[in-house]
py3Dmol code that shows the C-alpha trace and the ligand (Angstrom):
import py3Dmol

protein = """\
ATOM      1  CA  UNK A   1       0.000   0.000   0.000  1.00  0.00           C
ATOM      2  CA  UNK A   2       0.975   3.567  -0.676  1.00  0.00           C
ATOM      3  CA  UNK A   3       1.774   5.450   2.224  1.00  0.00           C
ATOM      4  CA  UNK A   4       3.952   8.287   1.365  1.00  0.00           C
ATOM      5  CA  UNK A   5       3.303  11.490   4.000  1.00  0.00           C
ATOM      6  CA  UNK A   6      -0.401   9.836   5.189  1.00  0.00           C
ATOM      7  CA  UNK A   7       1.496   9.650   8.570  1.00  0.00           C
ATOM      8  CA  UNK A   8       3.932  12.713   8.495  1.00  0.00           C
ATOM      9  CA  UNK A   9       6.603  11.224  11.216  1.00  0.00           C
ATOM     10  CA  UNK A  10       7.483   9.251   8.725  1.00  0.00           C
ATOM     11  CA  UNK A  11       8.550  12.493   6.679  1.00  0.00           C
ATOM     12  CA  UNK A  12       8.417  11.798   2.457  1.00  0.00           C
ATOM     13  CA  UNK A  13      10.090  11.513  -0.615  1.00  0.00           C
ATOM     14  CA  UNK A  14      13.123   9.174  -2.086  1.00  0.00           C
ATOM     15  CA  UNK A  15      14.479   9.451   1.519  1.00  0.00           C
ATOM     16  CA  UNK A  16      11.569   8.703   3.774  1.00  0.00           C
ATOM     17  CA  UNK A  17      11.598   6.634   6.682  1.00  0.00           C
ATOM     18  CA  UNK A  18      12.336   2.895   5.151  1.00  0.00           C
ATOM     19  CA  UNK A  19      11.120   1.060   8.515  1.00  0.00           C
ATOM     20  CA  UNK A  20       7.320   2.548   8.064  1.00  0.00           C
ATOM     21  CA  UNK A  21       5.450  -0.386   7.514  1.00  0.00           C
ATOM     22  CA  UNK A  22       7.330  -2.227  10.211  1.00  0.00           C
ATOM     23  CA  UNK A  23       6.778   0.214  12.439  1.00  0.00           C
ATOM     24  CA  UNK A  24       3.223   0.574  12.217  1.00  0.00           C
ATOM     25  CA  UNK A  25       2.608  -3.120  12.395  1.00  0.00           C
ATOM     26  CA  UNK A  26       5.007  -3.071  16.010  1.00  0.00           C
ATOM     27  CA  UNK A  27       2.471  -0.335  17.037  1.00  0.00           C
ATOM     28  CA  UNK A  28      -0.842  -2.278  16.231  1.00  0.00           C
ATOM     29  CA  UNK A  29       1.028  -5.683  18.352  1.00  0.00           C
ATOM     30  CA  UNK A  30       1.985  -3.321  20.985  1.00  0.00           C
ATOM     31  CA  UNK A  31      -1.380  -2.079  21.580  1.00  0.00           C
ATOM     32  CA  UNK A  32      -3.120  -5.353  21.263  1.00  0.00           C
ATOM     33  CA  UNK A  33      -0.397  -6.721  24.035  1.00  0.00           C
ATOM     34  CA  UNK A  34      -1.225  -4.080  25.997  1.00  0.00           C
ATOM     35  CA  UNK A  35      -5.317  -3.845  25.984  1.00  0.00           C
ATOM     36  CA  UNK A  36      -5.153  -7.962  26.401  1.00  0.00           C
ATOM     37  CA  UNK A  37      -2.650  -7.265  29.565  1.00  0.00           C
ATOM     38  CA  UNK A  38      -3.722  -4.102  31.337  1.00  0.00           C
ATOM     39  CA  UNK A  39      -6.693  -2.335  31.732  1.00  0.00           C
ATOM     40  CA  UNK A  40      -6.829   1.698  31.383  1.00  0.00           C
ATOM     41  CA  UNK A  41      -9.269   3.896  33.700  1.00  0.00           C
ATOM     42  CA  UNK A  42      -8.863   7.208  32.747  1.00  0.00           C
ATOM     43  CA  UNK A  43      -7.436   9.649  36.275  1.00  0.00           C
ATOM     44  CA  UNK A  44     -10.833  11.700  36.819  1.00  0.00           C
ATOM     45  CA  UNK A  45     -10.896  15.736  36.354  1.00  0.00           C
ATOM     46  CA  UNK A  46      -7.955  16.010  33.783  1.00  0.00           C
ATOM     47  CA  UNK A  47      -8.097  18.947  31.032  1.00  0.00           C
ATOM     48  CA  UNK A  48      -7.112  16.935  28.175  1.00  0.00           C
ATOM     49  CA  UNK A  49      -6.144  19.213  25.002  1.00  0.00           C
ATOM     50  CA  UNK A  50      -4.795  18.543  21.864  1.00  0.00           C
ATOM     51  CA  UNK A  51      -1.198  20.154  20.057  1.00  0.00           C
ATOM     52  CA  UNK A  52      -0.437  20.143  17.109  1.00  0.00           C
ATOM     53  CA  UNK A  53       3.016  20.422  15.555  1.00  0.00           C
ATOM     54  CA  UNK A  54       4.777  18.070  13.660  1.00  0.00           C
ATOM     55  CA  UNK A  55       2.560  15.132  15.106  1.00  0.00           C
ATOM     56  CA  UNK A  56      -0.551  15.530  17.397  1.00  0.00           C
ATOM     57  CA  UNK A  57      -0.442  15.004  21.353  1.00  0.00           C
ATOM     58  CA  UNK A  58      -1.563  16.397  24.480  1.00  0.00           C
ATOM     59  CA  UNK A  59      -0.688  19.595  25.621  1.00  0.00           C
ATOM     60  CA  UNK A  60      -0.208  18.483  29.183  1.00  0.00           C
ATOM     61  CA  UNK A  61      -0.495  14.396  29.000  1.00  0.00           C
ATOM     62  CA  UNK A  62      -3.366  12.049  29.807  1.00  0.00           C
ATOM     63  CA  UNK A  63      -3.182  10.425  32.872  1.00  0.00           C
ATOM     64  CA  UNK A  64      -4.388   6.804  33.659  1.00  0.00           C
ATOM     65  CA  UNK A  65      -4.843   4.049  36.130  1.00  0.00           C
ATOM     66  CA  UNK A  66      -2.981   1.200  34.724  1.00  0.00           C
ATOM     67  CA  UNK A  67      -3.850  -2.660  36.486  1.00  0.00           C
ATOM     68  CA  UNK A  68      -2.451  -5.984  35.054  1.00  0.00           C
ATOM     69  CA  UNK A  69      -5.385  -7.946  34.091  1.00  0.00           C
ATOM     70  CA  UNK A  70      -5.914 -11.373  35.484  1.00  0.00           C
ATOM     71  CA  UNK A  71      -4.981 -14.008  32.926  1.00  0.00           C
ATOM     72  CA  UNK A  72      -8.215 -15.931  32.080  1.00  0.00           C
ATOM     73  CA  UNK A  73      -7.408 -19.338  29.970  1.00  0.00           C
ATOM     74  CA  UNK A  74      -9.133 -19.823  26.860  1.00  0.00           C
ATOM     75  CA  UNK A  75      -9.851 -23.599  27.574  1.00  0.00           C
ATOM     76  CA  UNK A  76     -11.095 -22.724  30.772  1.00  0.00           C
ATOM     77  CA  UNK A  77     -13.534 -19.885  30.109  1.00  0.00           C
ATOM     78  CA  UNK A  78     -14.755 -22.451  27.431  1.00  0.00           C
ATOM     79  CA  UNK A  79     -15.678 -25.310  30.064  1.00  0.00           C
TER      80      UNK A  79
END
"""
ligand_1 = """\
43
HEM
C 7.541 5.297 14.975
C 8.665 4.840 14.424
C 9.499 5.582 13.424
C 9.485 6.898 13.039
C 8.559 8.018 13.547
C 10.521 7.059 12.042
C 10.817 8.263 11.404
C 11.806 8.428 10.470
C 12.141 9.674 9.818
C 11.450 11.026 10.049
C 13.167 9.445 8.949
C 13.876 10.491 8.047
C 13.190 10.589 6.707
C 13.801 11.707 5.874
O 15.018 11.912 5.927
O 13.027 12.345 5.153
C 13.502 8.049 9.058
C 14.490 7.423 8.336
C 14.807 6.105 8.430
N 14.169 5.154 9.211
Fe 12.622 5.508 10.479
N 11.152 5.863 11.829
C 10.558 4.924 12.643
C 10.843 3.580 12.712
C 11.801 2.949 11.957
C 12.067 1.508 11.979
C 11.305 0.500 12.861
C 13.089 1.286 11.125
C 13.777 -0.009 10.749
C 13.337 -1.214 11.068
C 13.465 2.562 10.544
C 14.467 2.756 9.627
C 14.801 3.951 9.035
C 15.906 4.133 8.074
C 16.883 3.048 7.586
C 15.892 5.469 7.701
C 16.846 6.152 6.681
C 16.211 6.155 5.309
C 17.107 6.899 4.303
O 17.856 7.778 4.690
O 17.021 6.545 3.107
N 12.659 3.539 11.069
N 12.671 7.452 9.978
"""
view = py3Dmol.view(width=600, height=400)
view.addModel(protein, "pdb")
view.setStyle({"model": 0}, {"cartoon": {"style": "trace"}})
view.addModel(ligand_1, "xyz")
view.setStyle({"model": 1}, {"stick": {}})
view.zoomTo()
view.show()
């Protein structure tokens, strides 16, 4: 798939970033690792706001409550 300056980071051109596709695919197994390990509850009363420069964050962070999820087996959820 084309993906030349959809995600600028990346940057463009006969020089851009040649570890792209890689990289996106270690982001997407990242955040399935981490949704199937840990659970997220978002810290109450935060002003969340948005930047924008040469990628798009949070102006001040977003803060969360991070727990390790308790491992339930396949087989044994199925019984
Ligand atoms: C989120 C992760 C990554 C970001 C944001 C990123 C970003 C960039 C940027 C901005 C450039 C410079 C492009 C330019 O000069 O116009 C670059 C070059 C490069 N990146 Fe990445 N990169 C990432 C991950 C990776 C990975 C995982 C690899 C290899 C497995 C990689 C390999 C390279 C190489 C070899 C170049 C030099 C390309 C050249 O000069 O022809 N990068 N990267």
């Amino acid at each position: 798939m084309f993906t030349c300056c959809r995600f600028i980071p990346f940057s463009g051109g006969p020089r851009k970033c040649v570890g792209d596709q890689f990289a996106l695919l270690e982001a997407t197994v990242s955040l399935a690792i981490f949704v199937q390990n840990f659970s997220f509850e978002l810290i109450p009363d935060q002003t969340i706001s948005m930047t924008t420069g040469a990628t798009i964050h949070t102006t001040n962070g977003l803060y969360m409550k991070v727990k390790q999820r308790e491992k339930v087996s396949v087989l044994a959820a199925a019984l």
